[in-house]
N, C-alpha and C positions, 0 to 999 in steps of 0.2 A: 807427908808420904801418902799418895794414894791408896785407896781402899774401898773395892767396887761394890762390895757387901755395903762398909758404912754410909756410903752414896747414895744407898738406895733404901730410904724408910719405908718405899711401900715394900719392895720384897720384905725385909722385917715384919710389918705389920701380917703380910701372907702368915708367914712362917707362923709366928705368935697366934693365929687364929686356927690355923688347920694341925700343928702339933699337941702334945700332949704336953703339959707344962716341965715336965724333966727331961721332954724330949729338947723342946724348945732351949732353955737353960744349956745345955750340952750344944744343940746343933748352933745357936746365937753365936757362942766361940767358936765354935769350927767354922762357921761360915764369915767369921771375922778373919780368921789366921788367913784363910783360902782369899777371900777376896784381895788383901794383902798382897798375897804370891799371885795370885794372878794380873795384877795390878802393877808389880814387882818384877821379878825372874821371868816368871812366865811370858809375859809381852814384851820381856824384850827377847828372849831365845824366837819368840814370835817374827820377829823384825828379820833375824837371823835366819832360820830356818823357808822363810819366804823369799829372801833376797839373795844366801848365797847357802843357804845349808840344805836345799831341798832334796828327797829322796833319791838315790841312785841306782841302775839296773847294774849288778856286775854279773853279765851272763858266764863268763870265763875265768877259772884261777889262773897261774903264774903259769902251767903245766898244762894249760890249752883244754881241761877241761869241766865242760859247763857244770855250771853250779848256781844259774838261778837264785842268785841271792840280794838282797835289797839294804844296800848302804841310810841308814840314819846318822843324822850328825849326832853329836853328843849333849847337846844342850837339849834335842828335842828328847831323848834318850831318858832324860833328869826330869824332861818336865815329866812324860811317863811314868816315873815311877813314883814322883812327888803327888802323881793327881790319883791314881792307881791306890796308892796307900790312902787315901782318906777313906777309901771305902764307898768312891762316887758307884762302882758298880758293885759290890762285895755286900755290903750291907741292909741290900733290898732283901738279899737272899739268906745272911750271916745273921748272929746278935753280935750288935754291937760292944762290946768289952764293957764299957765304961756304962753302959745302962741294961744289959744284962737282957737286952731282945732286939729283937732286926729291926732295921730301920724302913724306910719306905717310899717311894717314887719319888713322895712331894720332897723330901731331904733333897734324894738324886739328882731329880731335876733343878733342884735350888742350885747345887757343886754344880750344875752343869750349864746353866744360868750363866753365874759368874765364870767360866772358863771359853765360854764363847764371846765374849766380851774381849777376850785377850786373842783365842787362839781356835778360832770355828773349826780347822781347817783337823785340829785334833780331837776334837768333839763328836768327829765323824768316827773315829776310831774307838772311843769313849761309846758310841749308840749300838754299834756292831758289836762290841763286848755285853753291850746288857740285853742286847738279842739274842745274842748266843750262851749268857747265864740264863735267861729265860728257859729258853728251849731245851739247852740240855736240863737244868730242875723240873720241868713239867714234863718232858717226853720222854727224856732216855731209860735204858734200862739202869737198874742198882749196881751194875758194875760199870757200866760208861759213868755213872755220874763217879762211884767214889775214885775212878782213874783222873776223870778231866777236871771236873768241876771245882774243887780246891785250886786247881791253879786260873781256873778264869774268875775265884773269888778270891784271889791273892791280894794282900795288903802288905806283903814283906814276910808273911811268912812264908810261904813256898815260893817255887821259880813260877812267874807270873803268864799266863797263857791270854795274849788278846786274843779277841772273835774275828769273825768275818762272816759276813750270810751271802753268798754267792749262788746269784738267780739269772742276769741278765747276759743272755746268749745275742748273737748279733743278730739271725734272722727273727724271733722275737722281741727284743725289747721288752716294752710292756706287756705285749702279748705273753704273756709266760706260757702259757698252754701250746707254744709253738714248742720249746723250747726240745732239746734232741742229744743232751748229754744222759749218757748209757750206763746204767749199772748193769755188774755180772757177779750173782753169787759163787762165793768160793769158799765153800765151809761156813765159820763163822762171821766171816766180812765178805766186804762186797770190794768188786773193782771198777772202779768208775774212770772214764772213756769222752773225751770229747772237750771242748774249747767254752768258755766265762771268759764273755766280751768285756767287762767291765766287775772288774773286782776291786774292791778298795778297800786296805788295808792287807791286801796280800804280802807278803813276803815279811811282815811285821807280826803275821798274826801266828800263835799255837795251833788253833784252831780253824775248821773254815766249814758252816755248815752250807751243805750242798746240795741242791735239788739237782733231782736226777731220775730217770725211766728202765724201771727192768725193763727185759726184753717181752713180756707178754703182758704189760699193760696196756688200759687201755689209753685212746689219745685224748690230748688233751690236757688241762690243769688235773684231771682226774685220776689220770696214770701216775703223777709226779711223785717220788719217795723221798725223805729228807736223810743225808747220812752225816755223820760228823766224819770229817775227814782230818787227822795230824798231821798236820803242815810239814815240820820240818824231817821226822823220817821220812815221809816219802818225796821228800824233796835232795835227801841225802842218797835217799836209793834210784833217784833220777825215773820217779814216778809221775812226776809235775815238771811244768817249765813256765817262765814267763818268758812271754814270746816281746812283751816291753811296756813300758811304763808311758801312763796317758801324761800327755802334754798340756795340761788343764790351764785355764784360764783364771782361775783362782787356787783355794782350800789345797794350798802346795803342800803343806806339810803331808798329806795323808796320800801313800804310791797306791796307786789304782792302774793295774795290771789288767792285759791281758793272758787269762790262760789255758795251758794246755791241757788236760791231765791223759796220761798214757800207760793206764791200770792205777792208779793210786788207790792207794787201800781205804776201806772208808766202812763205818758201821752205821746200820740202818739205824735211825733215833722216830719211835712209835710205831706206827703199823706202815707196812705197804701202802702207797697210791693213797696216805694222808698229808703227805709233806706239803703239799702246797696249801693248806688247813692251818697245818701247823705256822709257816711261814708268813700267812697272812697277818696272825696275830703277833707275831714278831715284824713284822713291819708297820702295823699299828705301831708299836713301842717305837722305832724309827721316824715312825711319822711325827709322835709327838716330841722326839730327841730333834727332827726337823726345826718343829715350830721353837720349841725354847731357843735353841742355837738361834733363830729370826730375832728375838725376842731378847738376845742376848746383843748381838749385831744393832739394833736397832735403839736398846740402853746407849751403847757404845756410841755409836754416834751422833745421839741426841746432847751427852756431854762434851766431844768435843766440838759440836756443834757452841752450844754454852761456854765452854770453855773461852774459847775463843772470839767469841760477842762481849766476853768482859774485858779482854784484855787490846784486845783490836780499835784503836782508834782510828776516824775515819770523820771529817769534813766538823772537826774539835770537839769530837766525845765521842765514849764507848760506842761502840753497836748496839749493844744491847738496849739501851736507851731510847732506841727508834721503835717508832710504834710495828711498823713492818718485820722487823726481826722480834720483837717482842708477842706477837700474832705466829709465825712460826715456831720459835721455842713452848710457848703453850701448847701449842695444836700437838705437835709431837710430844709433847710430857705428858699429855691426856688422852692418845692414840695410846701410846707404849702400857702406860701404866691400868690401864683399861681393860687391854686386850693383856696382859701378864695377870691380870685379878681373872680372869676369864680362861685363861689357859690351867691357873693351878687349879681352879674350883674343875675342871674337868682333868688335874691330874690325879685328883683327892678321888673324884669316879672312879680313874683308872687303879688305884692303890685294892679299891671295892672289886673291880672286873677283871684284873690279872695280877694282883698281887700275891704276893706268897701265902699259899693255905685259903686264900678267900674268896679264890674262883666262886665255888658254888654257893657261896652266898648271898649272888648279886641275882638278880631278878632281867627276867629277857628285856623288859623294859631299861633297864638300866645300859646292857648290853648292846641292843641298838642305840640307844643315846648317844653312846659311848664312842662307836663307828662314826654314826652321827655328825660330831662335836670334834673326832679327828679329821676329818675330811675337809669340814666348814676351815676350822683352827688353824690348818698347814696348808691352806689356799693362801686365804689372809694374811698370815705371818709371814709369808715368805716372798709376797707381791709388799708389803711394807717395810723389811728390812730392805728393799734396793731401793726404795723410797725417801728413806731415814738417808742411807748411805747416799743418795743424791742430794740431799737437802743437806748436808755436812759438808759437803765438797764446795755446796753452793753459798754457806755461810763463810767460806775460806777462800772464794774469789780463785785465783789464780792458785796460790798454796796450799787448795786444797786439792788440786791437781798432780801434786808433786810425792815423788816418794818418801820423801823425809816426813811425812804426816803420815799416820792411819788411816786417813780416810781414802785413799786409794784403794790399799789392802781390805776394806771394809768392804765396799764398794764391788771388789771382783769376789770376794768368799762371797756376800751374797747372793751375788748370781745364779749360782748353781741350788739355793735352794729351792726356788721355784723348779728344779729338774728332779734333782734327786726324790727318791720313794715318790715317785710318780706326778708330774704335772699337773696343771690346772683339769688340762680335760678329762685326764683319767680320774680325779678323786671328784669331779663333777659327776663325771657316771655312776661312782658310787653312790654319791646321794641319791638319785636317780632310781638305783637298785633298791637302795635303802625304801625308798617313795613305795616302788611298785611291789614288794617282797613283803612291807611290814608297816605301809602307811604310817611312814616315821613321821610325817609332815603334822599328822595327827600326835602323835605320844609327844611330840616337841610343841605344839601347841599348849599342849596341857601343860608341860611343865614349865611352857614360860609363863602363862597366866596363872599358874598356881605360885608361881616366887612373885609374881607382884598383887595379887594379893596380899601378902605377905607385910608387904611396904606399908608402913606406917604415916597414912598420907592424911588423917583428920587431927592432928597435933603440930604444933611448933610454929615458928617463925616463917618457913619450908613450905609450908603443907602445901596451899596453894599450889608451888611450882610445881612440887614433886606428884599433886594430884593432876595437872596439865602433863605432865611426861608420860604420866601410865598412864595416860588416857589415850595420846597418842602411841603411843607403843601398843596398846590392846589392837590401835585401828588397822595397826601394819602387820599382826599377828592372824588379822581377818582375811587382810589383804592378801596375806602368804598362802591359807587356805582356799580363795576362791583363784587364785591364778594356779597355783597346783592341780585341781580339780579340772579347768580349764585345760591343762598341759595334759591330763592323762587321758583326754577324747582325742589327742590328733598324732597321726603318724609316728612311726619308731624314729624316726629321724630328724623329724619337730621338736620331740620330745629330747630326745640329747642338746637340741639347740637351744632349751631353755635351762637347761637342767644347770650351768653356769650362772644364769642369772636367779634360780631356785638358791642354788648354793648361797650365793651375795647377798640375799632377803635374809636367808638365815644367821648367817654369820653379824648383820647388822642388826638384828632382834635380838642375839644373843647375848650381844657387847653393848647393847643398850641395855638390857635389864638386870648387866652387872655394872652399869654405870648405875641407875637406882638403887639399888643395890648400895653401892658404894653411898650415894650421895644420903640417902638415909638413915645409915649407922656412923658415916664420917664425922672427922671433923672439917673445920672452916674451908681445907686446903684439897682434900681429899671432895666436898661439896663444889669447889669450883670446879677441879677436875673434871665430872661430871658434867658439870654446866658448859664447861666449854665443849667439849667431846659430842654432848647430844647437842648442842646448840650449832655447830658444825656438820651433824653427820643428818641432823632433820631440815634446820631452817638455812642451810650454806649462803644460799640467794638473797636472805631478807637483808635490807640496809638497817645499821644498825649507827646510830650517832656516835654510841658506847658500846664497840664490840667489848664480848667477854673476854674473848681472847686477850685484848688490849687490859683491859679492866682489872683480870684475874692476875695480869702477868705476873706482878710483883709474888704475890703468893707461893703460884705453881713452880716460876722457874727459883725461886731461892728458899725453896723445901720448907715454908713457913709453915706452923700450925698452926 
C-alpha cells in the first residue's frame, strides 16, 4: 500500500530537524496516517472529482429562483473534512490536544505537502483557509474573531468555515490598485458593491475576505479596506450572485466564480485603507502554499516517473537501466529534494515572521529575507512542477499522454501555478522593489556567505570538493553584487528587464548553498544528491566520461543510505 510520507526520507529527515523532539514523535504518525490517505482515498476521489465530479453552478431552485449555489460531489466533500480535521489549518493557530500547544507552518506545510501530491487542485482551498485564519487572528476585532474564527479553526468540533481572500477584479488583475469594488458604511457593517473576476473557492467557502474602497478614500492600493464578508447569509438573502464558474484548464476540484455582490454585508477587519497591507502578507502565505503544492506536483511525478522505468520493459530490460533515464531520474530526485530543503528552511523563517505570537520577534532583516525568498521560491517551483510533470509524460511514451495515468492531471494542475498569486513578472518586480527599497541584494549576500562559512570544509574525505563548491558559489555571490549595482545605473525599464534574471542569480545561490548545506551534514546519498544538483546547475556543458548523474544513480533513485 502506498504511502507518500513513507516515500519520502528526505521530508522525514526535514521534519526530524526543524521540530521539537515530542513534536516530531506525534507529527512522524500523523504524517504517516495522512500520507496513507492521501496516497489512498484521497487520489482516487481525486480521479473522480477531475473526471466526472467537478463543481457545479446551480444558479436556480425547482421554483425559478436563484440561489447561487455550488454543487460538490461527495467524495470531495470527505476528502474535506478528512484533511480539515488533521488540523492542516487549525493548528498553526490552535494547541494541539495531544501535545498541549500549537503547532506550526513547518507541520502545515508538511500535511499540505503530501495532499498536493494527490489533489493540488484542493490545496488551493486548504491556502485560502490559512489566509483567512491568519488575517482574521491578526486583524480582526475580539468579537469578529470569537464569531468566525472557531469555525475556520474547525477540526470536527464546530460546523467548519472555509476562506476565500477575494482581490482580482477584471479591469485590474494584478494591478490591484485599479481595483473599484465599494464599500458603504451602515452602522456597524459595511455594504459592499461591485463584481471579483476570479474567486476560488467561492460558493464552498464560510467566509470570503474582501478588499474593497469606501467612498472617500484615496486611489490606489492605498484607499483599499479589507472586510470579512459571511458567505452563505448573504447569499440566502440574495446579497451576492455567481454570475458562473470558470472553465479552467486544470486544478478542477476547486469552483472559482465570478462575482457579483449587490450590498452584501461585510465587517471592516483592521483599520481603514490598510487592507491591501494586510492582504499582502496573506498572499505571502499563499505564495508559499503555491510553491509547496509545486513541490508537492513535482514529488508526484518524479515517482511515477520511477515507478514506471522499473517496471516498463523496453528493447529486453527495464528502463531504468539505461543510462539516459537513469541521468533523468537523478537530475529530478536532486532538483526536488534540494529545492523542498530550501523551501522548509525558509518556511521555519516564516514560522519566525508571521507565526502566531512571534511577529515581533523577528528582525527587519529577517522580514525582507523572508519577502525575499518568497518571490525567488514560487518563481522556481512553479516553472519546475510543469517541468517534472513533462518529464513524467515523457518517461511514459504514449501512456503517459492518456488519462488513465496521472500524469496528465499533473501536468494541467501545474499549469496554473506559474499564474496563480501572481506570475513570473510580477514577483520579479518584487525583488526589484526589494533591491531599490532595502538593498536586499546586500542582507542576502551576507547571509549566504555567512551559512557557508559555516561549512565544515578543512575535514574529512569531502573537504576538497566541498571547499571547490564554496569557492565557486562565493564567486557567483560576487557576481550577483556587481550585476545588481550595474542594473541600478540604467533606466526604469532596463531595470524590470533584468530584475527576472536578478531573481534566477538568486534563486540558484540560494539552492546551492542548501545543497552544501546538505552535502556537509549528509550522509552518502543525501552527499550525492548534492553532487549531482551542483554539478548540473554550475558545470551542465563539461563532458564528463562518468556523469554523476549516471554514477550516483543507483543511490539517489533507490533511496539508499
Amino acid at each position: 500500500m502506498r504511502n507518500f510520507y513513507k516515500e519520502d526520507p528526505n521530508l522525514k529527515r526535514i521534519m526530524n530537524e526543524q521540530l521539537s523532539p515530542d513534536f516530531f514523535k506525534w507529527a512522524d504518525k500523523e504524517l504517516s496516517q495522512f500520507g496513507s490517505l492521501c496516497a489512498g482515498e484521497i487520489d482516487r476521489r481525486a480521479v473522480h472529482t477531475d473526471r466526472e465530479g467537478q463543481p457545479k453552478l446551480i444558479r436556480y431552485d425547482k421554483m425559478g429562483n436563484e440561489v447561487s449555489q455550488v454543487w460538490l460531489n461527495e467524495g470531495y466533500k470527505k476528502t474535506v473534512q478528512e484533511t480539515y480535521n488533521t488540523g492542516i489549518v487549525a493548528y498553526v493557530h490552535k494547541e494541539i490536544p495531544a501535545l498541549g500547544h500549537k503547532g506550526n507552518y513547518v507541520y502545515s506545510y508538511a500535511q499540505n505537502y503530501l495532499l498536493s501530491h494527490a489533489e493540488p487542485g484542493f490545496d488551493c482551498p486548504v491556502a485560502l483557509t490559512m489566509a483567512t485564519a491568519y488575517l482574521i487572528d491578526n486583524y480582526a476585532s475580539a468579537s469578529l474573531k470569537e464569531k468566525f474564527l472557531p469555525h475556520v479553526l474547525a477540526t470536527g468540533d464546530v460546523e467548519l468555515y472555509e476562506g476565500a481572500t477575494l482581490l482580482t477584479e477584471r479591469q485590474g488583475g494584478s494591478d490591484v490598485g485599479a481595483n473599484e469594488v465599494k464599500a458603504v458604511k451602515e452602522g456597524e457593517y459595511y455594504r459592499i458593491y461591485g463584481e471579483k473576476y476570479f474567486a476560488s473557492n467561492a460558493g464552498a467557502c464560510g467566509v470570503a475576505m474582501v478588499l474593497a474602497r469606501l467612498s472617500d478614500a484615496p486611489e490606489g492600493t492605498k484607499g483599499l479596506s479589507l472586510f470579512l464578508v459571511p458567505w452563505e447569509e448573504n447569499r440566502v438573502e440574495k446579497l451576492l450572485r455567481i454570475r458562473r464558474l470558470k472553465d479552467k484548464l486544470g486544478v478542477r476540484a476547486v469552483p472559482s466564480a465570478e462575482i457579483e455582490f449587490t450590498g452584501a454585508k461585510g465587517y471592516l477587519v483592521g483599520k481603514e485603507n490598510q487592507g491591501f497591507y494586510y492582504m499582502i502578507e496573506a498572499l505571502n502565505l499563499s505564495r508559499v502554499s503555491n510553491a509547496v503544492s509545486s513541490l508537492g506536483i513535482m514529488r508526484r511525478a518524479y515517482l511515477e516517473a520511477k515507478n514506471y522505468a522499473k517496471d516498463r520493459e523496453a528493447f529486453g530490460q527495464a528502463l531504468i537501466h539505461y543510462p539516459m533515464v537513469q541521468e533523468t531520474l537523478s537530475l529530478l530526485a536532486a532538483k526536488q529534494e534540494v529545492e523542498l530543503n530550501a523551501t522548509f528552511d525558509m518556511i521555519t523563517l516564516m514560522d519566525k515572521v508571521m507565526g502566531a505570537g512571534l511577529k515581533e520577534e523577528s528582525s527587519d532583516k529577517e522580514r525582507i529575507l523572508f519577502r525575499l525568498y518568497v518571490a525567488a521560491i514560487k518563481i522556481e517551483t512553479a516553472k519546475q512542477a510543469i517541468k517534472f510533470s513533462h518529464e513524467a509524460i515523457e518517461m511514459h511514451g504514449g501512456n503517459g499522454y492518456i488519462e488513465d495515468f496521472v500524469t496528465p492531471r499533473l501536468l494541467r494542475d501545474a499549469q496554473v501555478l506559474t499564474v496563480w498569486e501572481g506570475p513570473e513578472n510580477i514577483l520579479a518586480l518584487e525583488v526589484l522593489r526589494l533591491i531599490k527599497k532595502h538593498n536586499v541584494e546586500q542582507l542576502f549576500a551576507e547571509e549566504m556567505s555567512g551559512r557557508l562559512s559555516k561549512v565544515q570544509t578543512g575535514q574529512g574525505e569531502n573537504a576538497a570538493e566541498v571547499t571547490s563548491w564554496v569557492e565557486l558559489v562565493d564567486s557567483k555571490i560576487s557576481s550577483l553584487i556587481e550585476r545588481v549595482a550595474t542594473v541600478k545605473t540604467l533606466p526604469e525599464d532596463m531595470q524590470t528587464y533584468y530584475s527576472r534574471k536578478i531573481a534566477k542569480q538568486i534563486i540558484d545561490i540560494l539552492e546551492s548553498v542548501t545543497a552544501i548545506e546538505m552535502f556537509d551534514k549528509g550522509n552518502k546519498r543525501q552527499q550525492a544528491v548534492s553532487d549531482v544538483f551542483l554539478q548540473h546547475l554550475w558545470k551542465e556543458n563539461e563532458f564528463q566520461i562518468s556523469p554523476l548523474s549516471v554514477k550516483h544513480a543507483d543511490i539517489i533513485i533507490n533511496d539508499s543510505e
